[in-house]
PLY file of the C-alpha trace (Angstrom):
ply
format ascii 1.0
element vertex 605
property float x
property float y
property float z
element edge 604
property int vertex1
property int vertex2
end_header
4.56 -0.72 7.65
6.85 -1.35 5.38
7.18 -4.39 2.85
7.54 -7.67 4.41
10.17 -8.70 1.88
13.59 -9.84 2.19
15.82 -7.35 0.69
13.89 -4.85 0.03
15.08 -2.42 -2.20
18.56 -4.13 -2.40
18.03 -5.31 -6.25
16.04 -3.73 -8.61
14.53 -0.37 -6.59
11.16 -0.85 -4.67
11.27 -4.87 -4.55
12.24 -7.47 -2.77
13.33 -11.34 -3.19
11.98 -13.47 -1.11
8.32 -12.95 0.83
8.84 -12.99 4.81
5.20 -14.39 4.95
4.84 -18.09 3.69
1.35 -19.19 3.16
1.34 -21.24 6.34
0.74 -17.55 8.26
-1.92 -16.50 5.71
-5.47 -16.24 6.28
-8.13 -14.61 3.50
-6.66 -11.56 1.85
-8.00 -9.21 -1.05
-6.51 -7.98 -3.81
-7.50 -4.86 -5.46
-6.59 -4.03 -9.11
-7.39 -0.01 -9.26
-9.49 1.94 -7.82
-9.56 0.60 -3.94
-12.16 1.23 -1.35
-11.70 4.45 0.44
-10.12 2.85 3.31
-6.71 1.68 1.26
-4.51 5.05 1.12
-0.80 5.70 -0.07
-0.75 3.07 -3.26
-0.74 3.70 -6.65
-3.85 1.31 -7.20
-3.29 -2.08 -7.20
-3.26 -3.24 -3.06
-2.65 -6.64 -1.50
-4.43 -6.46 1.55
-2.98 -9.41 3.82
-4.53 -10.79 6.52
-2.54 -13.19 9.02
-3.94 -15.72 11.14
-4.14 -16.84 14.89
-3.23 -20.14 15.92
-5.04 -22.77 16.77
-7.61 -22.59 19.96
-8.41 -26.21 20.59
-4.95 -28.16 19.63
-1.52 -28.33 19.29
0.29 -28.25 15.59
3.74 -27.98 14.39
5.76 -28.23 11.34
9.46 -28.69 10.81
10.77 -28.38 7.02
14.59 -28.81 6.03
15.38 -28.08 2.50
18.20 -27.01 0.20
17.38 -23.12 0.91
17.31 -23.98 4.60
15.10 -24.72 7.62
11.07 -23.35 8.36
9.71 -24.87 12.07
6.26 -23.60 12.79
4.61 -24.10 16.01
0.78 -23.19 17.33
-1.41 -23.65 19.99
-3.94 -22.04 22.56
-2.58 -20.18 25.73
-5.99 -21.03 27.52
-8.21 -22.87 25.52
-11.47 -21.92 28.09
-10.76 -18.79 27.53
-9.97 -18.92 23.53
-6.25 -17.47 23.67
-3.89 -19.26 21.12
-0.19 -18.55 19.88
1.34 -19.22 16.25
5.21 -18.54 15.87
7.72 -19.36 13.18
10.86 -19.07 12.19
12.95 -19.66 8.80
16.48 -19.60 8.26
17.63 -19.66 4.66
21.16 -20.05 3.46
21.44 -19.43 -0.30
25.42 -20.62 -0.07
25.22 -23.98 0.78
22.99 -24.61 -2.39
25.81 -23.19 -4.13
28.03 -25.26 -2.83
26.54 -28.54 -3.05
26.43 -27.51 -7.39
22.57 -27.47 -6.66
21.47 -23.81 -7.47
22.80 -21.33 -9.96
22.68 -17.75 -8.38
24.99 -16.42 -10.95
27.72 -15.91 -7.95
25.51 -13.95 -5.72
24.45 -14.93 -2.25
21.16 -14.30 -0.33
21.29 -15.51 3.39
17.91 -14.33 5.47
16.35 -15.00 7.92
12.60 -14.04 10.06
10.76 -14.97 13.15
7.18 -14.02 12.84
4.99 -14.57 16.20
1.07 -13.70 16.73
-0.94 -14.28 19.93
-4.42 -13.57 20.32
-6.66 -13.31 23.11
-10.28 -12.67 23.59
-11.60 -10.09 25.67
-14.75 -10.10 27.50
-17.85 -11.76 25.06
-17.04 -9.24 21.90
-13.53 -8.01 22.71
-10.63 -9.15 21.20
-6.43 -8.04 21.37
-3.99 -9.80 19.31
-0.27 -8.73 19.36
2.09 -9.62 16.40
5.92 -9.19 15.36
7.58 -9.87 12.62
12.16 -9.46 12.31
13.86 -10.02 9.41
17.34 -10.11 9.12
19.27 -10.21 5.50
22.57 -10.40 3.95
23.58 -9.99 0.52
27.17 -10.46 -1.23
28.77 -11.43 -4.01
32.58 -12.50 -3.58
35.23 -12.33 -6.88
36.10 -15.01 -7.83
40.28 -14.49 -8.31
40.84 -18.30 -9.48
38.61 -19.17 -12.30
39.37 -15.76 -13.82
39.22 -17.53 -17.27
35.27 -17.32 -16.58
35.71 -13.47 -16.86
33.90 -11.88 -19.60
36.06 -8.68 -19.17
33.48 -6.46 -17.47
34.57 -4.27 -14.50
31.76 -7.01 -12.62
34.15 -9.75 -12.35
36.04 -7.56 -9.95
33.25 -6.36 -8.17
33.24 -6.75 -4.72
29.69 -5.63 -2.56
27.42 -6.39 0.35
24.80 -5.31 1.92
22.66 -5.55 5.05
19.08 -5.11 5.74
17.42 -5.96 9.50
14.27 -4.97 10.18
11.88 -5.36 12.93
8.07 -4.58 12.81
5.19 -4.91 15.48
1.73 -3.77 16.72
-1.18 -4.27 19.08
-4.99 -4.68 17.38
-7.90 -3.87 19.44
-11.09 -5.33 17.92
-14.53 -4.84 19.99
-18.16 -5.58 18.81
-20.75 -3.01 20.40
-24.82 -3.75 20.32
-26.47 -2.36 17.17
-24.59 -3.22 14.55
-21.45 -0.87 16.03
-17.61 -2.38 15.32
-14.17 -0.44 16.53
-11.04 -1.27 15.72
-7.72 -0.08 16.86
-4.14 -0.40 15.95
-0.74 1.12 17.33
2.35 -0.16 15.17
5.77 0.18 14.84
9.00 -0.73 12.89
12.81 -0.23 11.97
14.88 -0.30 9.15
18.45 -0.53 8.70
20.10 -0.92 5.55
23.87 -0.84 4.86
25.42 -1.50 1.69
28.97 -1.37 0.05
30.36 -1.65 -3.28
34.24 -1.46 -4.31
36.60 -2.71 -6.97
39.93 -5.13 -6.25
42.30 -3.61 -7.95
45.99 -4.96 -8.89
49.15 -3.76 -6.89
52.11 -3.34 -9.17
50.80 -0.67 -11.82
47.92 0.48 -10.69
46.77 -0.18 -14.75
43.22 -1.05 -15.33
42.19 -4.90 -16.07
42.76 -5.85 -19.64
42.18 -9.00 -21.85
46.61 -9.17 -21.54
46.93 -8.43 -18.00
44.68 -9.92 -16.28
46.31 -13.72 -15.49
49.81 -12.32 -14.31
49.13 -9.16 -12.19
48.95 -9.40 -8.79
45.77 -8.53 -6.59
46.08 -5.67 -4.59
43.37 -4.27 -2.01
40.07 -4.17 -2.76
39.35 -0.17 -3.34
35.95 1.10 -2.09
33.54 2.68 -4.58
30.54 3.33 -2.34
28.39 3.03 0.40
25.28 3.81 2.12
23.35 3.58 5.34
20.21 4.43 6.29
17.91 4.08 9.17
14.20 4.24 9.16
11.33 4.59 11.94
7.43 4.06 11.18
5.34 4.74 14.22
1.08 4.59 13.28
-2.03 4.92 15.19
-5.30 4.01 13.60
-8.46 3.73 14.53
-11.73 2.62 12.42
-15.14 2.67 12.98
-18.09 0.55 11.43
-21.41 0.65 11.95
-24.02 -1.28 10.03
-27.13 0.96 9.73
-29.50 -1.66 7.79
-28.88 -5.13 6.17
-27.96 -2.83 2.84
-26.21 -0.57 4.51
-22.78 -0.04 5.70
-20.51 2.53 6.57
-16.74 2.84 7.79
-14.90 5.58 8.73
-11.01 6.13 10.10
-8.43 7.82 10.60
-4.50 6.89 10.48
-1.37 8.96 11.80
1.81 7.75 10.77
5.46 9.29 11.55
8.38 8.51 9.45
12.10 9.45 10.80
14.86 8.84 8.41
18.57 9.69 8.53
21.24 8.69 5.95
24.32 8.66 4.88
25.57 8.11 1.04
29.27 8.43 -0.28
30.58 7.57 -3.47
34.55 8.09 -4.59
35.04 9.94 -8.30
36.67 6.57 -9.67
36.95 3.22 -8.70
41.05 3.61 -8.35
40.93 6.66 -6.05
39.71 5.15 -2.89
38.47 8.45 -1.71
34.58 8.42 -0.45
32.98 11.84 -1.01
29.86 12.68 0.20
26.70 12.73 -2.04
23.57 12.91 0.60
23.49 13.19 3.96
20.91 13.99 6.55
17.56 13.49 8.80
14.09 14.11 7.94
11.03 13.64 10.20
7.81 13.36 8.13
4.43 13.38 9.10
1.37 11.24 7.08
-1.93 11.78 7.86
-5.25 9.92 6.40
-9.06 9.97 6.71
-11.80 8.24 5.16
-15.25 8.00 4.91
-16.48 4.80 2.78
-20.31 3.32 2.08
-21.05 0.43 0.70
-24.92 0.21 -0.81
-27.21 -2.65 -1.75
-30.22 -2.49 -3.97
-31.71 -5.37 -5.37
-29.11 -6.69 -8.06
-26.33 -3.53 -7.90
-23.89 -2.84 -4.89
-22.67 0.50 -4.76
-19.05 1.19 -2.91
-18.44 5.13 -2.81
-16.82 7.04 -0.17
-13.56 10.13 0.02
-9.77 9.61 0.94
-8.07 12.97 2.20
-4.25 12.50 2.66
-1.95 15.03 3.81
1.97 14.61 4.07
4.19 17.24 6.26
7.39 17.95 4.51
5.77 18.88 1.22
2.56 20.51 2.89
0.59 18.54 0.22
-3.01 17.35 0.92
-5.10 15.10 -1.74
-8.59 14.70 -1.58
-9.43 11.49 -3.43
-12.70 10.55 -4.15
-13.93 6.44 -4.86
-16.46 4.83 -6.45
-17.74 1.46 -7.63
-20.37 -0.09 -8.87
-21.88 -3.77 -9.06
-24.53 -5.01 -11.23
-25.85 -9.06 -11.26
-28.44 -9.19 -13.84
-28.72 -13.04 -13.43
-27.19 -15.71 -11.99
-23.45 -16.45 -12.48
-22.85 -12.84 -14.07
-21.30 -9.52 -12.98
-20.74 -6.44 -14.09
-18.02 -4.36 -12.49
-16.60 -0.69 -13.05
-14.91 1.62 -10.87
-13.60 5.01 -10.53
-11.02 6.59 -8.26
-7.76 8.48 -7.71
-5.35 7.86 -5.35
-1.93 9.18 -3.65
1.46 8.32 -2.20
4.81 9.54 -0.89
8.20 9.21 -2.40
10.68 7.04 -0.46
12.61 8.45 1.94
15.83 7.80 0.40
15.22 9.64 -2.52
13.49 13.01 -0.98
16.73 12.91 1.32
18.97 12.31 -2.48
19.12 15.61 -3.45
18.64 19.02 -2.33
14.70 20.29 -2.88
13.81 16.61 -3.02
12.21 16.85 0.36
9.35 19.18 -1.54
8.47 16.50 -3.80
4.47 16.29 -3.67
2.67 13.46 -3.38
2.18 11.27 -6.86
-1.33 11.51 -8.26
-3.51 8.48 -9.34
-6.60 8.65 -11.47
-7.73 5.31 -11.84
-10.44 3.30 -14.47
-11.46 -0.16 -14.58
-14.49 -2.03 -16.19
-14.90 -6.06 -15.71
-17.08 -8.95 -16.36
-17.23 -12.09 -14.62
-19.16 -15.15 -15.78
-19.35 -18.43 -13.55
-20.69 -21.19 -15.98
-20.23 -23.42 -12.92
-19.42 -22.62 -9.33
-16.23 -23.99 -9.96
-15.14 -22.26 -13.47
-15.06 -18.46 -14.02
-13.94 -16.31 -17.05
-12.75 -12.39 -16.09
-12.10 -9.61 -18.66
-11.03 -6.40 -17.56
-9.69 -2.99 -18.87
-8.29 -0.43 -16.76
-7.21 3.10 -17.62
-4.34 5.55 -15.11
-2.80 8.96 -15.44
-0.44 9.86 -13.20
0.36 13.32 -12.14
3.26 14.76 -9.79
5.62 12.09 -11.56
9.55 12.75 -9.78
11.54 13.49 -13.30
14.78 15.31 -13.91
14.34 18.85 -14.17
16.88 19.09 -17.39
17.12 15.13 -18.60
14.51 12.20 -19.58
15.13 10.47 -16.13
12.06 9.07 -14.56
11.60 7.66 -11.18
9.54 5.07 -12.59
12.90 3.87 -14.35
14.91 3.44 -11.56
17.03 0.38 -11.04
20.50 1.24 -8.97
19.63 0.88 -5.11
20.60 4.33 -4.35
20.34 7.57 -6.41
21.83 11.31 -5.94
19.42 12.61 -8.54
18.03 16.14 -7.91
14.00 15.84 -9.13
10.82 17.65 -9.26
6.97 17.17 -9.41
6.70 17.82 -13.01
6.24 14.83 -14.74
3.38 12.52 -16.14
2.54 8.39 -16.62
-0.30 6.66 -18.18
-1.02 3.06 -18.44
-3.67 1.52 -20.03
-4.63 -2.43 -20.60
-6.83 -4.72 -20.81
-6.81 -8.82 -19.20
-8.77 -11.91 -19.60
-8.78 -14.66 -17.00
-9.94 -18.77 -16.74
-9.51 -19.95 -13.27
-11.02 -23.61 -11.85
-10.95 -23.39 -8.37
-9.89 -26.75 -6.46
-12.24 -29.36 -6.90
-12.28 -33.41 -7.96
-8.63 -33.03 -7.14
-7.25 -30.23 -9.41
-7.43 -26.73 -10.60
-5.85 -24.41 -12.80
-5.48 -20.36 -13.98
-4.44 -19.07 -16.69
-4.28 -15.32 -17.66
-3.22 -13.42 -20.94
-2.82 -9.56 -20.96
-2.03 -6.56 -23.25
-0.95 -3.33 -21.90
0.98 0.11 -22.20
2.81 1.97 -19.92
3.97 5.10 -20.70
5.59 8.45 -18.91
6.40 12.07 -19.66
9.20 14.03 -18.69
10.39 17.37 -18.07
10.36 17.57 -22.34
6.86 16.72 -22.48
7.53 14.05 -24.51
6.07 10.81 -24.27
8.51 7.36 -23.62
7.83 3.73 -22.42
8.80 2.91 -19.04
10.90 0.90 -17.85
8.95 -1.92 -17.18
6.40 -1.43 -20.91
6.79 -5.18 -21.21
3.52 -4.58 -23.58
1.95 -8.31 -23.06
2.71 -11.13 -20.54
0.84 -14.48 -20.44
0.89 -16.84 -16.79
-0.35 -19.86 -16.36
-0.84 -22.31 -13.64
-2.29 -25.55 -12.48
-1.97 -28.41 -10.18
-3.17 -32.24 -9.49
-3.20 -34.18 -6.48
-3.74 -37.84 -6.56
-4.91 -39.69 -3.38
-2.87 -43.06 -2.87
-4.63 -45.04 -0.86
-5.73 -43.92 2.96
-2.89 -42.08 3.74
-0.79 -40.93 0.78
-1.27 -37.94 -1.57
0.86 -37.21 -4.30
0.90 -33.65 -5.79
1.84 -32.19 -8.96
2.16 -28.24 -9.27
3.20 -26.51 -12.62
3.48 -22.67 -13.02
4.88 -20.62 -16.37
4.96 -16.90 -17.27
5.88 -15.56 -20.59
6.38 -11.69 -21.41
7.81 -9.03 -23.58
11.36 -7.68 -22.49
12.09 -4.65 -20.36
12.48 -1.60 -21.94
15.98 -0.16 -22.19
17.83 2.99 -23.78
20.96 2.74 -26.51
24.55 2.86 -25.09
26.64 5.54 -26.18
29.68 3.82 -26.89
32.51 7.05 -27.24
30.97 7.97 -23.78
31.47 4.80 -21.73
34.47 4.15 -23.51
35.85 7.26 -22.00
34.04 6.36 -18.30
35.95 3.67 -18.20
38.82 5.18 -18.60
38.13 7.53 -16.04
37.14 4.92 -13.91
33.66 5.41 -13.38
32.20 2.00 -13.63
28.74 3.12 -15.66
27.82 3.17 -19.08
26.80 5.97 -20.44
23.79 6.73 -23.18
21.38 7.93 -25.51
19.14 10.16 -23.52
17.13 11.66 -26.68
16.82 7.82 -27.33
15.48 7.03 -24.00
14.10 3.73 -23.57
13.16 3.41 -27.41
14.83 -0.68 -27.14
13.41 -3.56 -25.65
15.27 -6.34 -24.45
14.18 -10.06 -24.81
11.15 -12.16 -24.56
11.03 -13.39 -20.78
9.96 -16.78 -20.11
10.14 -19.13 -16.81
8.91 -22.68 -15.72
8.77 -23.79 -12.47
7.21 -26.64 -10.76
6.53 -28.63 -7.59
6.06 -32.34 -6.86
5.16 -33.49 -3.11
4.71 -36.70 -1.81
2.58 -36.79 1.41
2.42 -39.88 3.92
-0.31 -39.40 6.88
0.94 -41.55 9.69
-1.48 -41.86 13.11
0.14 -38.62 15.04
2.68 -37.27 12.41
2.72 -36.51 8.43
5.66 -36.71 6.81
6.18 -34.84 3.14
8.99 -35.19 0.52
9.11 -32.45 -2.48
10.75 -30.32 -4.53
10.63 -26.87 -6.21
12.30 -26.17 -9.17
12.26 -22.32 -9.70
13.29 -21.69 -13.54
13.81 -25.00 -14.90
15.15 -23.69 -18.17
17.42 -21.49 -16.37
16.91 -18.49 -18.67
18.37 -14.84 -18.09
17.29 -11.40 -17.96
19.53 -7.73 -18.03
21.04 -7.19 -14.52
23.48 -4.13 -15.06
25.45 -2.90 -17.63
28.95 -2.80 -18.02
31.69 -1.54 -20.40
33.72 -4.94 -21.78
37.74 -4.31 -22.09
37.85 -7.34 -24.43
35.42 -6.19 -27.06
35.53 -2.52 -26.12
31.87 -2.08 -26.51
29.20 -1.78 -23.47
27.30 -5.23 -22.58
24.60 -5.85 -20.30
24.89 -8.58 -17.39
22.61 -11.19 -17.17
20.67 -12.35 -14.14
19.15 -15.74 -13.39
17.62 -17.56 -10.83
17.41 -21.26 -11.16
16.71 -23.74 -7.92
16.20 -27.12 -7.69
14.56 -27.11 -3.92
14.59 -30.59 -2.39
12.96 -30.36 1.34
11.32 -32.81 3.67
8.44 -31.34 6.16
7.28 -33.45 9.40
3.81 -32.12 10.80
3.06 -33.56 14.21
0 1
1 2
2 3
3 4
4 5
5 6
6 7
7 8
8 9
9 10
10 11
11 12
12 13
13 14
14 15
15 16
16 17
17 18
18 19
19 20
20 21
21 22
22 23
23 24
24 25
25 26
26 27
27 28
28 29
29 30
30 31
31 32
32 33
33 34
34 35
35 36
36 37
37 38
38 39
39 40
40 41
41 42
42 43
43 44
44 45
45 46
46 47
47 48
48 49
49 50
50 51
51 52
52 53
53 54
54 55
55 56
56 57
57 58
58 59
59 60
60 61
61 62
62 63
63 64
64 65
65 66
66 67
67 68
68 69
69 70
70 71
71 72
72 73
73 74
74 75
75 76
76 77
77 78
78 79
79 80
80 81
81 82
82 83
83 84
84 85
85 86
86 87
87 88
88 89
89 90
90 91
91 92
92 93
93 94
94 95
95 96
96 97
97 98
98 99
99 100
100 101
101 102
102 103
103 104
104 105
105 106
106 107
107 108
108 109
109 110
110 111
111 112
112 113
113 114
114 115
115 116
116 117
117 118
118 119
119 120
120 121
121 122
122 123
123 124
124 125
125 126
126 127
127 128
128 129
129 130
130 131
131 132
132 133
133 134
134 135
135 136
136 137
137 138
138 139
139 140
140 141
141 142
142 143
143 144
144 145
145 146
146 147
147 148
148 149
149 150
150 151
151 152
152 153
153 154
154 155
155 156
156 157
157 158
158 159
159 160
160 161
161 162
162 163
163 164
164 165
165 166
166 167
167 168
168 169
169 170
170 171
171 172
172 173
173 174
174 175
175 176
176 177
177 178
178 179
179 180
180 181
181 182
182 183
183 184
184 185
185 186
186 187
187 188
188 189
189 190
190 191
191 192
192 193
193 194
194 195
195 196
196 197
197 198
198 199
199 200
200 201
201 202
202 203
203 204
204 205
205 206
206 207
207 208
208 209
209 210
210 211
211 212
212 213
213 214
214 215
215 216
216 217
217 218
218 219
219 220
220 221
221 222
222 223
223 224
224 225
225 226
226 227
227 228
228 229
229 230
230 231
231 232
232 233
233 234
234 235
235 236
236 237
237 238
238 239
239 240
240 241
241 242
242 243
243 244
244 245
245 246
246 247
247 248
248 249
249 250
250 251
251 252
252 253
253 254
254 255
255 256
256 257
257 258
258 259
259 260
260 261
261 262
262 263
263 264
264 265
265 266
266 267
267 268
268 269
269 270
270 271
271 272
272 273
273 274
274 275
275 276
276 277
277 278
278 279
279 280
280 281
281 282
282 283
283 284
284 285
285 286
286 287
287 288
288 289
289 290
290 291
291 292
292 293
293 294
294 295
295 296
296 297
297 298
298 299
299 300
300 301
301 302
302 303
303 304
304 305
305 306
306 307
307 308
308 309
309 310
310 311
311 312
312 313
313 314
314 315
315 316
316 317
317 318
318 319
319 320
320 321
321 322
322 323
323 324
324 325
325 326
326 327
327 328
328 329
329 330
330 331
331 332
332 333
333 334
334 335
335 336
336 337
337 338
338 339
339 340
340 341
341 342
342 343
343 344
344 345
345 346
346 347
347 348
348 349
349 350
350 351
351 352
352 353
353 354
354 355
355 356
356 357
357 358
358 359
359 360
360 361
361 362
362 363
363 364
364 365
365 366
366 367
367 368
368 369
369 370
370 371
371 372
372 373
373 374
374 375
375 376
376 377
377 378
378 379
379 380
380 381
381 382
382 383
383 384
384 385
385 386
386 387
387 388
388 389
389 390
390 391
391 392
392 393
393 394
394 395
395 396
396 397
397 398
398 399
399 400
400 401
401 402
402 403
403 404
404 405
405 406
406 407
407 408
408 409
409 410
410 411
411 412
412 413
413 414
414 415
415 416
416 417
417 418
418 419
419 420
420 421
421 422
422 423
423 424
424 425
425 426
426 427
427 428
428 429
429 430
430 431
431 432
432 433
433 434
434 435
435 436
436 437
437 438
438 439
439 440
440 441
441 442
442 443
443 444
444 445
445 446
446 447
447 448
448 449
449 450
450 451
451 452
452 453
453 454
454 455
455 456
456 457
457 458
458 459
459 460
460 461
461 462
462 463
463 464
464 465
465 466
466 467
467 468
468 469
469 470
470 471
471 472
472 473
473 474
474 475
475 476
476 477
477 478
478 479
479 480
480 481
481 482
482 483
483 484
484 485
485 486
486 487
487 488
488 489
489 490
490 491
491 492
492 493
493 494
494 495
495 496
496 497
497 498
498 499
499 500
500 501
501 502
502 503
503 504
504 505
505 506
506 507
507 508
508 509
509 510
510 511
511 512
512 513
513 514
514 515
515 516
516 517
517 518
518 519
519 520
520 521
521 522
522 523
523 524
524 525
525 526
526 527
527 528
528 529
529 530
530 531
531 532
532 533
533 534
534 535
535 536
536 537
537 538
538 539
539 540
540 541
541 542
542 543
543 544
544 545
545 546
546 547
547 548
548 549
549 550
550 551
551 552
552 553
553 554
554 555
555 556
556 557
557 558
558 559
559 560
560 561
561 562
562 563
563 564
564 565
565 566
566 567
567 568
568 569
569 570
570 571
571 572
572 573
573 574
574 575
575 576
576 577
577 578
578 579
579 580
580 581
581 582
582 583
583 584
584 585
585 586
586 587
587 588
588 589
589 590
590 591
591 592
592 593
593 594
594 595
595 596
596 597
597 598
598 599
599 600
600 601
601 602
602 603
603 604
């Protein structure tokens, strides 16, 4: 399926803003760092295997939350509680513009409205059976509107008279069968669907009388004319998967799993962009349909013997429109020489497909193979107490089947825009390598705490065989987190949450000035630079601070909570897009932030 984020793939390529899945809807999940279990196919590694939960069986619960960023109303329940059934269902609307306009939130002029409706029910079948059927929609809308009146705000960038949008509604769904059989047999099935449409447009306002392009000495006494379209896109995407897994547990040390999964992916788009920003004129840069199919099977053991665990099994993928198949074999080992301590290491490669969007870009993109993973990672774990534990862990990849330019130093890796026309082939190479240390106390005697530091390298190879950071080489980042509740009396808690993240800059390549000088002049609203320089700078140190208070009142039938998040307290900035400046005639990066003060009040009843 694909990722339940809101705006996914709208901002920086392959992300999204805003999880559709609060933690209310969560149940246990794992989190693999490299080298997964057989059963975890099409990833580059590191997997976030969510689980959601059913609702209630015996009672009744609901929530309703109003806050600055909008509304959240939760409801769950059983169906038939002699028979087990139960419902959960929820549904957030948020509305990024009215923080705006109360002077509560700085978005930097950009506006996020989404919204989702998530429902699961579950029902038992016979004494080992059970069905549950889930949905999830999401429905999202981006914009940023110029701002003709405070013009004195302009930094003279070709941004300030940026006009864009975009739209991304998506709907998702399935149907899990789960039945127990006698002797240790398990099955489960799962049929699932979804759909993806994303528009998006992005045009200039231009000025009526002349024509002339915005200068430091025009730009108070011209008069707006239309806004002139730049370019668009629309695309619509449809995942249909059948799966099917079965366990069997053939002694208490010794389990095995094996599966299949069929997945179909139609795609069709349609991206235009005009020569200039003045001309109006959209010309066609991809168009077209694409039905791809994606086919995995695995066969995974897991081992006990005395103090070791053993994990090894195969992954064979297979996707249609490249005729590519990858057999990927796993394995993992688990040694507990006493109590408290663990020795981990782990071995595997791993595969996955481009997006659709880009192997639809350019001609011959649709023969792109599948990306190669070989994947390393030692750890040990010490638990002085059950509630403390220290982690270190190193981890080696090399990635093969890399999308790069055939002629330039462009990387798919390095992608930011949320569309590209860029014709690429299998040729190119990444490595990463790292190492991590983690203290975590778990929640007890009222608080806890994490706090991680790592060191890394990441690292690609293009069609030059030369090797360049990526994009996103930050080279170190350190998080921390920790929290403290305080009971008040019989009924009243008071919680204090504090989170902060600290890390070296993106990596970025020089400008090259006498180039997007003359783009500019052409009207072609990107900067041009260095390529033999490629991403030789580094922006920044990245920092953030953010923090939650909640005060919690338990009434007889109803609890009643008042808190706020503060996302970015110190309101700092990182490189959005770059931009050539009219004023200073030099190229300049835009800054992004993201800084909310969240106020919200939750009833539970």
């Amino acid at each position: 399926m694909p990722a339940p984020n809101h705006f996914d793939g709208t901002g920086d390529y392959g992300t999204g803003k805003i999880s559709a899945l609060h933690t209310d809807l969560l149940a246990n999940s794992d989190f693999y760092t490299a080298a997964p279990v057989a059963e975890i196919g099409n990833s580059f590694g590191s997997v976030m295997d969510l689980n959601l939960r059913s609702g209630n069986k015996k009672n009744y619960e609901h929530s309703a939350r109003l806050s600055v960023l909008g509304l959240d109303i939760t409801s769950e329940g059983p169906i038939d509680r002699e028979r087990g059934s139960s419902y959960i269902v929820s549904y957030r609307y948020g509305l990024t513009k009215l923080a705006n306009d109360l002077g509560i939130s700085i978005l930097e002029g950009d506006q996020a409205d989404y919204q989702d409706l998530y429902f699961k029910l579950n029902y038992p079948v016979g004494k080992r059976g059970n069905i549950s059927v889930w949905g999830l929609g999401l429905w999202d809308h981006g914009y940023m509107p110029v701002d003709g009146v405070d013009q004195d705000d302009w930094e003279g960038i070709l941004y300030d008279q940026e006009d864009w949008f975009d739209r991304v509604n998506t709907l998702m769904g399935g149907v899990t069968y789960v039945q127990k059989f006698g002797e240790g047999w398990n099955l489960r099935a799962n049929l699932a669907a979804a759909h993806r449409h994303y528009m998006a447009r992005d045009g200039y306002y231009m000025f009526s009388t002349t024509g002339d392009t915005l200068n430091v000495h025009n730009r108070q006494n011209v008069a707006w004319g239309p806004m002139t379209p730049y370019a668009s896109m629309d695309n619509k995407t449809l995942w249909l998967t059948a799966a099917a897994a079965v366990q069997k547990r053939f002694t208490e040390n010794y389990l095995q799993k094996f599966g299949l999964q069929l997945r179909s992916i139609s795609y069709n788009q349609s991206l235009k962009r005009a020569d200039n920003i003045y001309s109006g004129f959209l010309k066609t840069l991809a168009e077209g349909n694409a039905l791809g199919w994606q086919l995995d099977m695995y066969d995974d053991n897991n081992f006990r013997y005395q103090y070791w665990t053993f994990n090894a099994g195969l992954h064979l993928q297979f996707w249609s429109l490249a005729s590519d198949c990858d057999l990927q074999p796993r394995l993992s080992a688990e040694w507990h020489p006493a109590d408290g301590h663990t020795f981990s290491v782990g071995l595997g490669r791993t595969s996955r497909i481009e997006n659709m969007e880009t192997l639809l870009a350019a001609t011959g993109n649709r023969d792109l193979k599948m990306v190669r993973s070989n994947q390393a990672v030692m750890s040990y774990k010490w638990h002085p107490r059950h509630e403390l534990c220290f982690t270190i862990e190193a981890w080696g990849e090399y990635l093969t089947n890399v999308p790069v330019s055939p002629t330039g130093t462009f990387c798919i890796f390095n992608r930011r825009l949320f569309y590209t026309n860029e014709a690429l082939v299998s040729e190119g190479h990444a490595r990463n390598v790292g190492v991590g240390v983690n203290v975590e106390h778990y929640m007890t005697q009222g608080y806890y705490f994490l706090v991680n530091a790592t060191l890394f390298s990441s690292e690609y190879r293009a069609i030059d065989k030369v090797w360049r950071p990526t994009l996103y080489d930050r080279g170190w980042a350190v998080n921390a987190v920790g929290g403290k509740e305080w009971v008040l009396g019989a009924k009243k808690t008071l919680s204090v949450n504090i989170a902060g993240t600290m890390m070296g800059g993106l990596r970025a390549t020089p400008f090259d000035e006498a180039a997007s000088a003359a783009n500019y002049a052409a009207g072609i609203p990107y900067c041009a630079y260095q390529e033999d320089k490629a991403m030789s700078l580094r922006t920044g140190v990245v920092s953030d601070l953010s923090f939650n208070i909640s005060y919690r009142i338990n009434a007889k039938k109803a609890s009643h909570i008042i808190g706020l998040d503060f996302m970015n307290v110190l309101a700092n900035e990182e490189p959005f897009q770059d931009f050539y400046n009219y004023v200073t005639h030099k190229p300049m990066s835009v800054m992004t932030c993201y800084s909310i003060p969240n106020f919200s009040y939750t009833l539970e009843f």
